[in-house]
C-alpha positions in Angstrom: 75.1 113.2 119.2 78.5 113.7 117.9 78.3 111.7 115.0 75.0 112.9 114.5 76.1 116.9 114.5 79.3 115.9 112.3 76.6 114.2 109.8 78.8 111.4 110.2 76.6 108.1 109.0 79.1 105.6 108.8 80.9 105.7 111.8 81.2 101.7 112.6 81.9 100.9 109.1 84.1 103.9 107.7 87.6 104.4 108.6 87.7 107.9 107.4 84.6 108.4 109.8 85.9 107.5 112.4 89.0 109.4 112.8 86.6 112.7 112.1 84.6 111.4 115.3 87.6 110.4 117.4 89.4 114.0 116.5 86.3 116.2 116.9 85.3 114.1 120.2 89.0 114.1 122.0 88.9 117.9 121.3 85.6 118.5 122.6 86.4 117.0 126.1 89.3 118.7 126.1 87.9 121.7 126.2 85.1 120.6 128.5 87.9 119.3 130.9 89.8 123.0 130.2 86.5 124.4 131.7 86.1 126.6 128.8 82.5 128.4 128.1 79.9 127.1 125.6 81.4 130.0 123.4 85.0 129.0 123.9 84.1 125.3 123.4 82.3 126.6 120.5 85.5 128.9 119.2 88.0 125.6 119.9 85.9 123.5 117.7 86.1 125.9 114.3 89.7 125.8 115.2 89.9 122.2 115.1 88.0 122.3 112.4 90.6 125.1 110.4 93.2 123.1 111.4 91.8 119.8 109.6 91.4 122.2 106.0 94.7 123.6 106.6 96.3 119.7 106.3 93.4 118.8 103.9 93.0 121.0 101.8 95.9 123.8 101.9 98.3 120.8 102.6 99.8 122.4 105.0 102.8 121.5 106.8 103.0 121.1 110.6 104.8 124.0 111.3 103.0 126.6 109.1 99.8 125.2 111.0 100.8 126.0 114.2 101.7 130.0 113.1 98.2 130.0 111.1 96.8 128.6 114.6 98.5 131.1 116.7 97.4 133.9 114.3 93.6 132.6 113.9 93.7 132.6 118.3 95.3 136.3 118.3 92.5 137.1 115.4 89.4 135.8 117.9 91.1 137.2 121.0 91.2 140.4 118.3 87.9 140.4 117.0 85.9 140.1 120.3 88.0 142.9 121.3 86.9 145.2 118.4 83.4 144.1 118.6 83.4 146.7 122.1 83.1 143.8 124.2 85.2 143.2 127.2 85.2 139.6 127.0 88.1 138.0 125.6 87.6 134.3 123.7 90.9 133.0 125.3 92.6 134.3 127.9 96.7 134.2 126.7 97.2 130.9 129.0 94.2 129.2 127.1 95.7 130.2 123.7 99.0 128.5 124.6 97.4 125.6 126.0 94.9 125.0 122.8 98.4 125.0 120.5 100.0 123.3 122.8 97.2 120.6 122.5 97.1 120.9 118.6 
């Protein structure tokens, strides 16, 4: 289902393929095994996926990916905030462990 929602086709056959699968999968259980919400599970994964552009793309270095990670986690914890809800996306313990974890 995985491969299948990345519209990953090649998975046995493309190296490339597979490391998208293996990253995106190892970062969705570990947010199923953090017990976060389908939301939060949902909020990790665009992070996983804005790290990836950040290397990709922006070439980013390691470091200056971590403080654009810490910013975009303060930014969602932020936004739900503004948006009158009381519901938080990560709690502060959540937001260390998910850079700790990236």
């Amino acid at each position: 289902k995985m491969a299948e929602f990345l519209n990953l086709t090649q998975v046995k056959t493309s190296l490339k393929e597979t490391i998208l699968f293996d990253y995106y999968t190892a970062g969705f259980w570990w947010a199923k095994e953090m017990n976060f919400s389908l939301l939060q599970i949902s909020g990790f994964m665009g992070l996983l996926n804005f790290a990836l552009e950040n290397l990709s793309s922006k070439r980013m270095t390691l470091g200056d990916n971590v403080k654009e990670l810490e910013r975009a986690v303060t930014g969602i914890r932020e936004t739900e905030s503004e948006e009158g809800g009381d519901l938080n996306l990560f709690s502060i313990d959540q937001g260390k462990a998910i850079i700790d974890f990236l």
